[in-house]
C-alpha positions in Angstrom: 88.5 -86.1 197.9 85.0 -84.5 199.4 85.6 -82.6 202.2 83.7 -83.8 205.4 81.1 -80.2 205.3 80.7 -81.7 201.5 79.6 -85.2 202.8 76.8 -84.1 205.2 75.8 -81.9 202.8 75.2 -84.2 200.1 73.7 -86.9 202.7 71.1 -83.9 203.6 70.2 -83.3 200.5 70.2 -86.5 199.9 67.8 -87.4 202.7 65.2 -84.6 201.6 65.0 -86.1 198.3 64.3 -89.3 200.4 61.6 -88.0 203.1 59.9 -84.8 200.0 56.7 -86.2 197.9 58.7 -84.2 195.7 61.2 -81.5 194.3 60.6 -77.9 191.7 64.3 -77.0 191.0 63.7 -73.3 189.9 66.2 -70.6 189.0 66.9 -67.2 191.5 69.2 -65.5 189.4 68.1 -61.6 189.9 65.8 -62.3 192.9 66.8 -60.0 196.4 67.5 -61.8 199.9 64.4 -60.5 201.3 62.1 -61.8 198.3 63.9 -65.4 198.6 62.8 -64.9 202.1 59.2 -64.2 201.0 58.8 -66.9 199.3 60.3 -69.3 201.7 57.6 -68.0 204.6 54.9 -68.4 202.1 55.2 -72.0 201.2 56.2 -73.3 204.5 53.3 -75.2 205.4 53.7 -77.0 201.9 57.5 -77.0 201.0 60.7 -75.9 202.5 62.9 -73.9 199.6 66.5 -74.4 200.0 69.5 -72.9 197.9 71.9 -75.5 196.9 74.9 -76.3 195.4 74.7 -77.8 191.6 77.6 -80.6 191.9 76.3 -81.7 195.2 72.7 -81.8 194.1 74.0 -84.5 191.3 75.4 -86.5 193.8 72.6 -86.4 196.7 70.3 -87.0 193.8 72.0 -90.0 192.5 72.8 -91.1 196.1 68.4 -90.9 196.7 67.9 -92.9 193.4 66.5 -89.4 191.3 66.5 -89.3 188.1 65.9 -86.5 185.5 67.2 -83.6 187.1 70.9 -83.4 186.0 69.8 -81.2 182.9 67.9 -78.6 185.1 71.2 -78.6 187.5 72.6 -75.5 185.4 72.9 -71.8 186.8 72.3 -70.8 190.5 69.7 -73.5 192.2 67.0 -73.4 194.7 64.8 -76.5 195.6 61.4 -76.6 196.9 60.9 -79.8 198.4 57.3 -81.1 199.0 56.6 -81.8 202.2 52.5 -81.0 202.6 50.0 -80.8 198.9 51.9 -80.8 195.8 49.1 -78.8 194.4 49.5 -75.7 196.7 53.3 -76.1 196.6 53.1 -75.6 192.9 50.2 -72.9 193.4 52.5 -71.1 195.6 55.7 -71.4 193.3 53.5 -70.5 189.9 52.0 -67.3 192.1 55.6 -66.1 193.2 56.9 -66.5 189.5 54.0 -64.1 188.0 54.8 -61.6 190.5 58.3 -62.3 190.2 59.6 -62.8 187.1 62.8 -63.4 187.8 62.2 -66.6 189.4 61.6 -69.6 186.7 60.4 -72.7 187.1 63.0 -75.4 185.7 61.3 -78.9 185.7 61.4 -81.2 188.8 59.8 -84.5 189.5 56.8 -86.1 191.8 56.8 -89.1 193.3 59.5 -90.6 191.3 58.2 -89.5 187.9 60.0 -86.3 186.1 58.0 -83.0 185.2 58.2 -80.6 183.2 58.0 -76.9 183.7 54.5 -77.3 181.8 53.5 -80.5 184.1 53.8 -78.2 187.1 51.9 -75.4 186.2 48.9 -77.8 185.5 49.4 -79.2 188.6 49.1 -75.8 190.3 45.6 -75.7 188.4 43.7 -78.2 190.3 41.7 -78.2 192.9 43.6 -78.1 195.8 43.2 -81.9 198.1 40.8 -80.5 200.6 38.3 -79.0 198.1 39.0 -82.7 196.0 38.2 -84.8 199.6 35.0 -82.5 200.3 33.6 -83.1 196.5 34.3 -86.6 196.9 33.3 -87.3 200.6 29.3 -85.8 199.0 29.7 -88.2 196.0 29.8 -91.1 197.6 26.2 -90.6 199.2 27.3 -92.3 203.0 29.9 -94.2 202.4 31.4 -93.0 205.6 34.0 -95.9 206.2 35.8 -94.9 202.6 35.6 -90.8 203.3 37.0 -91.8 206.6 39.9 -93.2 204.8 40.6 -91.0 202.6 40.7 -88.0 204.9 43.4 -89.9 206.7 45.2 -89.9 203.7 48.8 -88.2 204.5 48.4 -84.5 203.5 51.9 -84.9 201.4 50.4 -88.0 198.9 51.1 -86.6 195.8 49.7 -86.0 192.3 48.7 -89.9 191.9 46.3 -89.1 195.1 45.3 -86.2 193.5 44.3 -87.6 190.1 42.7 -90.7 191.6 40.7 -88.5 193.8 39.6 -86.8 190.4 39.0 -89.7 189.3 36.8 -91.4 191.8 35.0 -87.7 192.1 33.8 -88.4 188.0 32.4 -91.8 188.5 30.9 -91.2 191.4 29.3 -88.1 189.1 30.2 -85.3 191.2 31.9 -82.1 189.6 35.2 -82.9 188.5 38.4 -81.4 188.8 40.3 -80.0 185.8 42.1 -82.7 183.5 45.9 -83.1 184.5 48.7 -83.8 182.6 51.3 -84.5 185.1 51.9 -87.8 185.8 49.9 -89.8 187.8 49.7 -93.9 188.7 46.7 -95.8 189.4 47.2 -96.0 192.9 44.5 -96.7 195.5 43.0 -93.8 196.8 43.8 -94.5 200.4 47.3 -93.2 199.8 49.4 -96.1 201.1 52.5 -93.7 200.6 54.0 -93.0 204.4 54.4 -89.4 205.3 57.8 -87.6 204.8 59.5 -86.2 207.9 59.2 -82.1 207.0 62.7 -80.8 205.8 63.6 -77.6 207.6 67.6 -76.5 207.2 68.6 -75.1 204.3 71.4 -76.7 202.6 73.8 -74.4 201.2 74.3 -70.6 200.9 74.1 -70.3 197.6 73.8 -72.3 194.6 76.8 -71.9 191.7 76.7 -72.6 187.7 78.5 -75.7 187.5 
């Protein structure tokens, strides 16, 4: 029978699945306290990265309707859950891992849809949404009302506001972004998607192989 500290902590994790445009599961295995720390200060204002348990990961995952992650949930864990741009998040995880090599990049998913450890490093190679918004905000040659719209687009839409904005920037004829191969739908470019709430507790102290 789960314990009643295992319960909350499956309904947390279960609830920053919920609120995250997304999740990188990556492995620590070798990293130091004070470069996990690092890390976590340099992606705050895009992700909060959280060590966590593998067993209760399954569950919260499964409780939050996840799928795709049970074969990543293997050695010690730690999450970074989107809460601001997926492209800096995953800028700011691909950075860490070249200067750290001990921290790899398992898979994770966006907006529903799994990636793959490839899918996120392409993702960290676009443009970031701001420089996207500015290209596209001179492409559309005063079409004010629609800019206006998509600036007030919630900064945590995630790759499917990115590609469309990519999108909309190449028939409009302005430059255009890098291709992507990470999943994206065709989804209006006013980013109906509501804003997370921002995750900021870690969930567990440390992750385990199970």
């Amino acid at each position: 029978m789960a314990t009643p500290e295992k319960v909350a902590a499956i309904a947390e994790l279960a609830e920053k699945f919920r609120s995250s445009g997304g999740a990188v599961l990556t492995e620590y295995r070798g990293l130091r306290v004070s470069q996990i720390t690092e890390l976590r200060a340099s992606m705050r204002e895009h992700a909060t990265y959280a060590v966590v348990k593998n067993t209760l990961t399954r569950r919260a995952a499964a409780e939050a309707g996840i799928d795709g992650l049970d074969e990543h949930l293997q050695g010690p864990t730690a999450i970074a859950f989107v809460t601001g741009d997926p492209v800096e998040a995953a800028k700011g995880l691909r950075d860490f891992a070249k200067a750290n090599p001990a921290l790899v990049i398992k898979g994770g998913v966006l907006d529903g849809k799994p990636l793959t450890p490839a899918e996120i490093t392409t993702l960290a190679d676009l443009e970031s949404r701001e420089v996207l918004l500015a290209k596209l905000a001179g492409a559309m040659k005063g079409n004010l009302s629609k800019a206006a719209g998509l600036f007030a687009a919630p900064l945590s839409s995630t790759a499917r506001v990115v590609e469309a904005l990519r999108a909309q920037v190449e028939a409009q004829g302005g430059p255009a972004a890098e291709s992507a191969s990470a999943p994206a739908d065709e989804a209006d470019t006013t980013a109906e998607a509501a804003q997370p709430a921002e995750a900021t507790t870690d969930v567990a102290e440390g992750g385990d192989e199970s």
